[in-house]
C-alpha positions in Angstrom: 7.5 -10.0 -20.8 6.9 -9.1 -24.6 3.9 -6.5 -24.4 2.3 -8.7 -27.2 1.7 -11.7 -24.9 0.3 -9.5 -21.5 -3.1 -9.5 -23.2 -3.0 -13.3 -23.6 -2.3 -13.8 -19.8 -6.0 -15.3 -17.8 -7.6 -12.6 -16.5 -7.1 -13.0 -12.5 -2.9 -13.2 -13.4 -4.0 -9.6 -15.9 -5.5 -8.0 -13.0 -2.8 -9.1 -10.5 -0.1 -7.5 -13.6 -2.4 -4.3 -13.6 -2.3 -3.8 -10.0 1.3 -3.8 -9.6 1.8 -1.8 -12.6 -0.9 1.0 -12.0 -0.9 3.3 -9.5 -3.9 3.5 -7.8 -6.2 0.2 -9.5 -7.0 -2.6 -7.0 -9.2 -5.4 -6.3 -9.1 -5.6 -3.0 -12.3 -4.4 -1.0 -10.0 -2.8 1.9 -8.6 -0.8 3.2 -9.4 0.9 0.1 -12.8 1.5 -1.8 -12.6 -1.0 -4.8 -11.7 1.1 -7.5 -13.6 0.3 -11.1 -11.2 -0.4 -14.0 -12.5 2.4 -15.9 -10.9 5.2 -13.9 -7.7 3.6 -13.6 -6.7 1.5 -16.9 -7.8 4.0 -19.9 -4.0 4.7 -21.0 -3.8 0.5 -21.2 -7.5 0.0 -23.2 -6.0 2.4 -25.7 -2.6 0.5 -26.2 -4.3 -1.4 -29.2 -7.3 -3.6 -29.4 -6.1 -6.6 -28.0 -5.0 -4.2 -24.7 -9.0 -3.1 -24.7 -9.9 -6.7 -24.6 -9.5 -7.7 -21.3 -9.7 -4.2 -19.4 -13.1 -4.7 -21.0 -13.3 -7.8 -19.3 -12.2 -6.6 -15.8 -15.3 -3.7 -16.2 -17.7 -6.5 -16.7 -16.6 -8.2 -13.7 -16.6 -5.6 -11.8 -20.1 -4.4 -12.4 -21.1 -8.3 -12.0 -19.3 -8.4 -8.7 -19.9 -5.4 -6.5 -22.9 -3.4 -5.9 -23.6 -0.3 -4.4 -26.7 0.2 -2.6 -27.2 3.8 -1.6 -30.4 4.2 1.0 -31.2 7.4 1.7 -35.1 8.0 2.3 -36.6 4.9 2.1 -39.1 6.1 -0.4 -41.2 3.9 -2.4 -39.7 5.1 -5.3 -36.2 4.4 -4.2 -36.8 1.1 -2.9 -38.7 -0.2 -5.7 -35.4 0.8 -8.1 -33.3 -1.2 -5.9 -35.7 -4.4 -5.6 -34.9 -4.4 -9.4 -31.2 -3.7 -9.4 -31.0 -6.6 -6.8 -33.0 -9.2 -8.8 -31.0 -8.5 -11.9 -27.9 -8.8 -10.0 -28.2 -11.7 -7.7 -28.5 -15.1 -10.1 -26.3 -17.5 -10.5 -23.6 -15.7 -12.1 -23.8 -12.3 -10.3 -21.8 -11.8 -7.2 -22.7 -8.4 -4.3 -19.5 -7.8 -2.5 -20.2 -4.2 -1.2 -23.0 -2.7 0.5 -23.6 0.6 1.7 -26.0 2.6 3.6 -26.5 6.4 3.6 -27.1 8.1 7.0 -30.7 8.4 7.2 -33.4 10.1 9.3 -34.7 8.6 12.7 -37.9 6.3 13.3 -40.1 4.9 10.5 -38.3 6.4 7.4 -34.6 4.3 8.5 -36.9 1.3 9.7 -37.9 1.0 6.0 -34.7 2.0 4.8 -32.9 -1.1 7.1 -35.9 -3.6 6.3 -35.2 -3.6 2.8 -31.5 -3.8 3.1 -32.0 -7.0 5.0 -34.2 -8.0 2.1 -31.5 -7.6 -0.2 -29.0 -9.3 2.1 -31.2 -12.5 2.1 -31.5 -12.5 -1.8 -27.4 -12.0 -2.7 -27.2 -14.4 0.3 -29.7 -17.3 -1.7 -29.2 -16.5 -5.0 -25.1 -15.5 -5.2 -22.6 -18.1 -4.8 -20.0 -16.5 -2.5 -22.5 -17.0 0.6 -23.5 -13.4 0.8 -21.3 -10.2 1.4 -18.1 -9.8 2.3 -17.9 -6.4 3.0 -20.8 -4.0 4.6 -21.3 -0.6 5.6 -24.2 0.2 7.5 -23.4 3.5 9.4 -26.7 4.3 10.9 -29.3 2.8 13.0 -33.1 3.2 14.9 -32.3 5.7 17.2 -35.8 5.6 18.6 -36.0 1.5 19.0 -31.8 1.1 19.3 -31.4 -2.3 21.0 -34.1 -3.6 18.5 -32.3 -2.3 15.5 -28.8 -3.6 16.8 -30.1 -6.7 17.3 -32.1 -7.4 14.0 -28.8 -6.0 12.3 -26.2 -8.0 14.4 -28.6 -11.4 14.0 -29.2 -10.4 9.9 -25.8 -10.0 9.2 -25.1 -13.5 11.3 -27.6 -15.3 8.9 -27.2 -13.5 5.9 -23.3 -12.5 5.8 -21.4 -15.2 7.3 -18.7 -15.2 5.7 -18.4 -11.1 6.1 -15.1 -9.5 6.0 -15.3 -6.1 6.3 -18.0 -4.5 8.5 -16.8 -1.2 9.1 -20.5 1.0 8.9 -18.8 2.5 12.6 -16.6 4.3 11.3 -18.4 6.1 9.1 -20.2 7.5 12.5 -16.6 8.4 14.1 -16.5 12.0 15.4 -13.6 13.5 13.6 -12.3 10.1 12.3 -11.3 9.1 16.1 -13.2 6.1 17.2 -13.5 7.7 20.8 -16.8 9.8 19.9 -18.6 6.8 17.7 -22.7 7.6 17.6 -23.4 3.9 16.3 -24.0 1.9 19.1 -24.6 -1.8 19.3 -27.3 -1.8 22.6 -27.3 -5.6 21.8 -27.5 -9.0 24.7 -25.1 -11.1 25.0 -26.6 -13.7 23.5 -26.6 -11.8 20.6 -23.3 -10.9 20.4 -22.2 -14.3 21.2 -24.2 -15.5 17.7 -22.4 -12.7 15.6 -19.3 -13.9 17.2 -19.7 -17.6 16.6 -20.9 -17.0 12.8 -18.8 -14.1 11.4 -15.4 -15.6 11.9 -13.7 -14.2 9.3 -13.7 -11.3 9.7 -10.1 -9.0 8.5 -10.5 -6.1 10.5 -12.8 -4.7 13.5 -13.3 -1.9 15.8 -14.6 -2.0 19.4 -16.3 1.9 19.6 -19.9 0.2 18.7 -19.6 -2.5 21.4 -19.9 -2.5 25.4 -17.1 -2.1 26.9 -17.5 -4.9 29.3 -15.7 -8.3 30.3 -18.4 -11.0 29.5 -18.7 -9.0 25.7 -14.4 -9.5 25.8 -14.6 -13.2 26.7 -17.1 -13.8 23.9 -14.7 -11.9 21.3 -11.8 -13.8 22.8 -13.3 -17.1 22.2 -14.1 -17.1 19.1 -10.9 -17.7 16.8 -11.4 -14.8 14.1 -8.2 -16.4 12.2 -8.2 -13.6 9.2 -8.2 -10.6 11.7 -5.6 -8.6 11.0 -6.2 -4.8 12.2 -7.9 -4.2 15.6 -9.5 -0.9 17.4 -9.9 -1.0 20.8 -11.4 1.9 22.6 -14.6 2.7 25.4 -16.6 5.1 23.1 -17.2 8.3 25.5 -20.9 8.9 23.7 -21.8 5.0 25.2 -25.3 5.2 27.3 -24.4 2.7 30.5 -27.8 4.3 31.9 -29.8 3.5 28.7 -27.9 0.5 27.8 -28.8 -1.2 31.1 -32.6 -0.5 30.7 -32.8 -2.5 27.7 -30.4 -5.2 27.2 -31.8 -7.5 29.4 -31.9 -9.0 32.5 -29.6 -11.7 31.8 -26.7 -8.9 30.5 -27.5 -6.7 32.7 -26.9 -9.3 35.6 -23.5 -10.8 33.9 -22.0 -7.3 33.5 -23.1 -6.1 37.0 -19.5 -5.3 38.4 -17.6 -5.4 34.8 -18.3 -2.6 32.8 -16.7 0.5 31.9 -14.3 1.4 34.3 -15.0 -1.7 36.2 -14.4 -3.5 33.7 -10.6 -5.6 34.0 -10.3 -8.2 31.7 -9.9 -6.6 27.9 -6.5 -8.8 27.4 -8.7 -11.6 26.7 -10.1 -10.6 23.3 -6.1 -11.2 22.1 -6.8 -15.3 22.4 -9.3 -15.0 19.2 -6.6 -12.8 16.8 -3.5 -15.2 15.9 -3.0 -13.3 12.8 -3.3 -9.5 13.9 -0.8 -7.4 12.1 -2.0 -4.0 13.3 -3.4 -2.7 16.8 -4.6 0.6 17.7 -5.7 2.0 21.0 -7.5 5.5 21.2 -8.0 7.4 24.2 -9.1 11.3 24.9 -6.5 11.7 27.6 -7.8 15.3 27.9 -11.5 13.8 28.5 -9.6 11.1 30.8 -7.8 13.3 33.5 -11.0 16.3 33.3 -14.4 14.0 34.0 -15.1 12.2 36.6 -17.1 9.5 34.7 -15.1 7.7 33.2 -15.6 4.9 30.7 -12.6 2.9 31.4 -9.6 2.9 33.3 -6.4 3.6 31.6 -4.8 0.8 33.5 -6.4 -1.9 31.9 -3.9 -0.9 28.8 -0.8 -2.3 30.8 1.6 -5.0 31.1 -1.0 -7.8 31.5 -2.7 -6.2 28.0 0.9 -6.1 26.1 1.0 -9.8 27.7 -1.4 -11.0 26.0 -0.7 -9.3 23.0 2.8 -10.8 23.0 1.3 -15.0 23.6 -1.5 -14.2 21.1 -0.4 -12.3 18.3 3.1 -13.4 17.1 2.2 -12.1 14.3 1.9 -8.0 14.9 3.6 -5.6 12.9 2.8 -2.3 14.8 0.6 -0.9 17.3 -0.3 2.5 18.7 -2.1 4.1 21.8 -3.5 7.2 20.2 -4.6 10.6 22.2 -7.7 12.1 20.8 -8.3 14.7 22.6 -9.0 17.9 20.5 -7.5 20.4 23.1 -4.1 20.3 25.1 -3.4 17.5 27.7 -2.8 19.6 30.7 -3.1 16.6 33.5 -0.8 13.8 32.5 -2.1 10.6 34.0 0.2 7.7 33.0 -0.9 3.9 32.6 1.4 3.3 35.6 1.0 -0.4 34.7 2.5 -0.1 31.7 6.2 -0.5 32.9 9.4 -2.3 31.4 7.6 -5.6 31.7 5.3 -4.9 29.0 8.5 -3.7 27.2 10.0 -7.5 27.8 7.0 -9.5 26.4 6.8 -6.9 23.0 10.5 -7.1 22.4 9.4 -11.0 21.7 7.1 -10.2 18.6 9.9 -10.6 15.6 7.6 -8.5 13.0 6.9 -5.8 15.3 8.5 -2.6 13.7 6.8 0.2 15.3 5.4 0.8 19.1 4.1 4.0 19.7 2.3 5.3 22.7 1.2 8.8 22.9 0.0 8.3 26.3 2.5 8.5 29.2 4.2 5.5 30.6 6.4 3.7 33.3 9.2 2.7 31.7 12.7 3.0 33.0 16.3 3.5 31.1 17.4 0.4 31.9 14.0 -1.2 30.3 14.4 0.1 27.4 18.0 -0.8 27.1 16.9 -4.2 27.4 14.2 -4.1 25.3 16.5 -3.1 22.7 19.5 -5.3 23.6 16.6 -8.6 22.6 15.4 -7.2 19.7 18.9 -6.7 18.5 19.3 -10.4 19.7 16.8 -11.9 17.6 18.0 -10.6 14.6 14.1 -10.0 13.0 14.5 -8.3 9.7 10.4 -7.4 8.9 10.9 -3.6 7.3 14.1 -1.3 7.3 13.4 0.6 10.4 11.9 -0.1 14.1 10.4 2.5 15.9 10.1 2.9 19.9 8.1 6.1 20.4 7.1 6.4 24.4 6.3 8.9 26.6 7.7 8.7 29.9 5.2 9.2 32.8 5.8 9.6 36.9 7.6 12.4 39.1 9.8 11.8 41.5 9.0 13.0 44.7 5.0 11.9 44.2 3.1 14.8 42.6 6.2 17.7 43.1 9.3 17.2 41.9 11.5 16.8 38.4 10.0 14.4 35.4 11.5 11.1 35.8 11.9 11.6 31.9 15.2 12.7 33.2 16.3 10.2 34.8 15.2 7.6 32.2 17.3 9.6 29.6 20.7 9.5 32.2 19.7 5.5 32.9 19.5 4.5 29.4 22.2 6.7 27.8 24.5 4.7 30.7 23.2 1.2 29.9 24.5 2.5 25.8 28.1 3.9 27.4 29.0 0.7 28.7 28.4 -1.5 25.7 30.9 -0.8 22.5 29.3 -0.7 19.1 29.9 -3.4 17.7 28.9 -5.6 20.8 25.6 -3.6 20.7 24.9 -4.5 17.3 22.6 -1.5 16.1 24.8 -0.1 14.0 25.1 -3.4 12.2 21.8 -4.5 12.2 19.8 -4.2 8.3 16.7 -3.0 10.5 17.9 0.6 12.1 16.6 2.0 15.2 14.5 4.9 16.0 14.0 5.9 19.5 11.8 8.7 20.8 11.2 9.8 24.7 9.2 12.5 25.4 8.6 14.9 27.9 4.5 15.0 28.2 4.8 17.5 31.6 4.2 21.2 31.5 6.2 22.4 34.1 10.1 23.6 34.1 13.0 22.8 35.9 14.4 25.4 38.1 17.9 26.8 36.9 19.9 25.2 39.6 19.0 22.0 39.0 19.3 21.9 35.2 22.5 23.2 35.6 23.7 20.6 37.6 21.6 17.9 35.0 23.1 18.9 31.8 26.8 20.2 33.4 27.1 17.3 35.0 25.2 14.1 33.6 23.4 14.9 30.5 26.0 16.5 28.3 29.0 14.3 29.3 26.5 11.2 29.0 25.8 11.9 25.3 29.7 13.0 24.2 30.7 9.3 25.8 27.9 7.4 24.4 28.5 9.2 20.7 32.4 8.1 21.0 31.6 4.1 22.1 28.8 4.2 19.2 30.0 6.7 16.4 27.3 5.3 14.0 24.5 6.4 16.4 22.8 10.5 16.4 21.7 11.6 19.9 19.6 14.8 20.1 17.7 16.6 23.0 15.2 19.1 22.0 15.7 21.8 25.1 13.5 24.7 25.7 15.2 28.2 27.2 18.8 27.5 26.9 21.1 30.1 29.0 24.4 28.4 29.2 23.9 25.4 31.3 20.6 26.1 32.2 17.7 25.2 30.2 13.6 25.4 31.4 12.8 22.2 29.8 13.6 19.1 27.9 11.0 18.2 25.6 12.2 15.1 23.5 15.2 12.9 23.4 16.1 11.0 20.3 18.3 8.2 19.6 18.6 7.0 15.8 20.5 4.9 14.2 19.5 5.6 10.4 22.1 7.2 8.5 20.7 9.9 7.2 20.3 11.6 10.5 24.1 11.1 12.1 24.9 14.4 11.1 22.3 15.9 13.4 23.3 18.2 16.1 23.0 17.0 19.6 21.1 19.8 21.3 18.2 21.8 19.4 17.3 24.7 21.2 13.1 24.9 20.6 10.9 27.5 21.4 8.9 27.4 24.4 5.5 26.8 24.6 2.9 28.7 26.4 1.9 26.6 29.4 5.2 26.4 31.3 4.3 26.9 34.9 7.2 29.1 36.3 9.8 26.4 37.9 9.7 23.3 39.3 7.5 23.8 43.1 10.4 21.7 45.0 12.4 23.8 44.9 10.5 26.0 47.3 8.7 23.1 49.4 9.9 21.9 52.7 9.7 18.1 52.3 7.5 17.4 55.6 5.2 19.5 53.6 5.6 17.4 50.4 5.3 14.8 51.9 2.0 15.4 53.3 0.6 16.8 49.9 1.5 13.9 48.4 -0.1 11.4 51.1 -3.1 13.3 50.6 -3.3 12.9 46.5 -2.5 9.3 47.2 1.4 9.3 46.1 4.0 7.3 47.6 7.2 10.0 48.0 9.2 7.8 46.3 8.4 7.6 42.3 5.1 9.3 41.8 2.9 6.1 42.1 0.4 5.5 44.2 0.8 4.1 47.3 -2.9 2.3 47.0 -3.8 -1.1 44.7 -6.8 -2.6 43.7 -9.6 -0.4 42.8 -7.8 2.6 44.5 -4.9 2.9 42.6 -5.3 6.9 41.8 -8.0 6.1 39.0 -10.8 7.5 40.9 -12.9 10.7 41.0 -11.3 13.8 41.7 -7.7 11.9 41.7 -4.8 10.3 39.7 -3.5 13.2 37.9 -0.1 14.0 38.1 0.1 17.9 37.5 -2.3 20.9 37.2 -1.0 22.1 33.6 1.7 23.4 35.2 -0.7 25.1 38.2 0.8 24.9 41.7 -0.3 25.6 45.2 1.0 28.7 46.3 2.7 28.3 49.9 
């Protein structure tokens, strides 16, 4: 395009030209703060004077567009300014697309503060022509009167914003940018969150932290089609009142949640049914809060194969998703979701866009699982970005609570699955999209010598030499701690990629050793009668570190579930 004729261009196809040729400048709302024009297009206003024209142009709209209310005291003063702003901005050709609230004090001074937002919210909702807001942020609340303030927010938002986009205020309340530790809380009925729900349906992206994490608030989400949602947080925000909530949300909710919230509560794969065009899902646990208190909010079961399920029939559409630990300290009691196993693996390996699946909390998959999960993907042939990731760590021991990481075993079981299939029959090495896989090793303790040198003399190192022959195009590594020989004290990742720029990777990297090993592995020195019997008692079966209990009793309880002690064990 001759420079000349880029100023001539309509103004929406200019802007659309400046933010693909300008780092930084974009329209958009989110994910990132609208940026004005002015910080981002001086070099092109001082091309020549018909350049300035319509990055002068782009300012005005801007200005006319989006507002930024900043409400701080709740002064007279303060509020009186914005009264003004918002009657000069909300006519007939003026447009609000951004709100924003300063955290604020407690009591009367944020009761003012939130009355006259909802004030202005009602005027850009009459007087604009968009239908009110598209995006707010409101991180802060009545602490002293907090179901009345959630509801009057929730219900003025519902009337005011219904055609809201973007209402992140929650995660401007995050502790440490994890939604886990969220202090905005939405004490709100059912009822009320069944309006919000039924209005605001177009919402692009949400997070569950401000929300009860309880089946009757998951049905409502889940039937009401949000059809622009395209990132999702899901987590059971560990600052959450039950005690409080309960007092003041009604009889009604308080009845309909009786035996279904928190760690009661079972049926979170529902809220899937209302996201048909969900790109990007995140789940966020503190697996070091998990496996230490005794009150927990949820139960890390719920995130298993009937979740990834309904995450598979619901969202064709997703391009990644993630279970994130955020925990501050070092995990030293693994507890896997023991329901996650190759099953959810099957129904995932379905979604053609999905490119990455990471899970920093420990799961049940086998070898052969994630073989086949690969083997489909490979099948379908899905070309959505240049690289797919499978990041898992593997959970369980054999032998119940003592005994070796079946990480082990899952690296021998899939690196047999690999030796029997030839490259080209495989199809990885061929395939546009190129594989990343990463198994970790999430326990603590080591391996006794005896056994490792048995593991990598006999299974391990011939394993990967056959598997890098049958697929040449394909760099194996195992990250070992201790090496002596043979011998090793632990394995801490395996890693399978098929990207060329890693195939000239060495096989084995010998790492330095952390500082919670435990000495060796305690089966080594345990008669199995007694094993057994320790493992009866923490409520393992003796054959692949689950528990031998269902329902309710399935090792999520009080005082039991964990699968280690950090590495700590009982001295016999």
């Amino acid at each position: 395009m001759p420079p000349s004729t880029l100023p001539s261009l309509p103004l929406s196809v200019f802007s659309l030209v400046m933010e693909f040729a300008v780092y930084g400048y974009s329209q958009d709302l989110f994910p990132a703060k609208r940026s004005h024009p002015r910080e981002h297009l001086k070099d092109v206003a001082m091309v020549s004077k018909s350049w300035l024209q319509p990055v002068k142009q782009l300012m005005k709209q801007y200005e006319q567009e989006t507002m930024e209310i900043h409400l701080e005291t709740g002064a007279k003063e303060e509020i009186i300014a914005i009264q003004i702003e918002t009657a000069a901005r909300c006519g007939a050709s003026g447009v609000a697309t951004e709100g924003g609230v300063e955290e604020a004090a407690k009591g009367e001074k944020v009761e003012a503060v939130l009355k006259e937002l909802y004030r202005v919210l009602e005027q850009v909702h009459l007087k604009g022509y968009r239908g009110g807001l598209r995006q707010l942020t409101v991180p802060t609340r009545n602490d002293a009167e907090r179901h009345q303030s959630s509801k009057e927010f929730l219900e003025n938002v519902a009337k005011y914003c219904p055609n809201v986009e973007h209402l992140d205020g929650s995660e401007h309340s995050f502790h440490d940018y994890e939604g886990v530790r969220c202090e905005d809380k939405w004490m709100v009925s059912l009822d009320t969150w069944e309006e919000f729900n039924k209005t605001c349906s177009s919402l692009r992206e949400f997070h569950w932290a401000s929300v009860p994490f309880a089946d009757p608030f998951f049905h409502v989400f889940g039937a009401n089609l949000k059809p622009e949602l395209e990132t999702l947080g899901v987590t059971a925000n560990l600052l959450w009142n039950w005690k409080e909530y309960l007092q003041v949300c009604g009889a009604a909710t308080a009845e309909a949640i009786q035996d279904c919230y928190g760690r009661r509560a079972k049926e979170i794969a529902v809220i899937f049914k209302s996201c048909p065009s969900l790109k990007n899902l995140t789940v966020e646990i503190d697996l070091q809060k998990y496996t230490d208190s005794s009150a927990r909010h949820f139960k890390i079961d719920s995130f298993g194969d009937k979740f990834w399920a309904s995450v598979a029939t619901n969202c064709p559409r997703l391009e990644r998703f993630a279970i994130r630990n955020c925990a501050n300290f070092e995990v030293m009691n693994v507890r896997p979701i023991r329901t996650f196993t190759d099953a959810s693996l099957v129904s995932l390996a379905e979604l053609k866009d999905l490119y990455s699946v990471e899970s920093n909390a420990a799961v049940m998959c086998t070898g052969d699982g994630i073989f086949d999960y690969m083997r489909r993907v490979l099948e379908l042939n899905c070309y959505s970005n240049n690289w797919r990731m499978l990041d898992l760590r593997i959970g369980g021991q054999q032998n119940g609570f003592f005994g070796v990481p079946m990480f082990y075993s899952v690296v021998v079981g899939l690196l047999r699955c690999l030796a029997e299939v030839n490259e080209k029959d495989f199809g990885a090495a061929a395939c546009k999209q190129k594989f990343e896989v990463f198994l970790s090793n999430p326990y603590h303790s080591r391996v006794s010598k005896q056994w490792s040198s048995i593991y990598m003399r006999e299974e391990l190192r011939p394993l990967m030499y056959r598997v890098k022959e049958t697929h040449p195009s394909l760099s194996l590594n195992a990250s070992v701690n201790g090496v002596s020989g043979d011998t090793f004290s632990k394995i801490d990742m395996f890693t399978l990629s098929w990207r060329p720029r890693d195939r000239e990777r060495d096989m084995f990297w010998n790492s330095a050793e952390g500082e919670y090993y435990c000495e060796n592995d305690p089966s080594d020195r345990m008669p199995p009668a007694l094993m057994n019997l320790f493992n009866e008692l923490l409520g393992y079966n003796s054959q692949g570190g689950g528990s031998a209990s269902s329902g309710d009793e399935d090792g999520d309880v009080e005082g039991n579930g964990e699968d280690d002690f950090g590495g700590f064990y009982p001295v016999l």
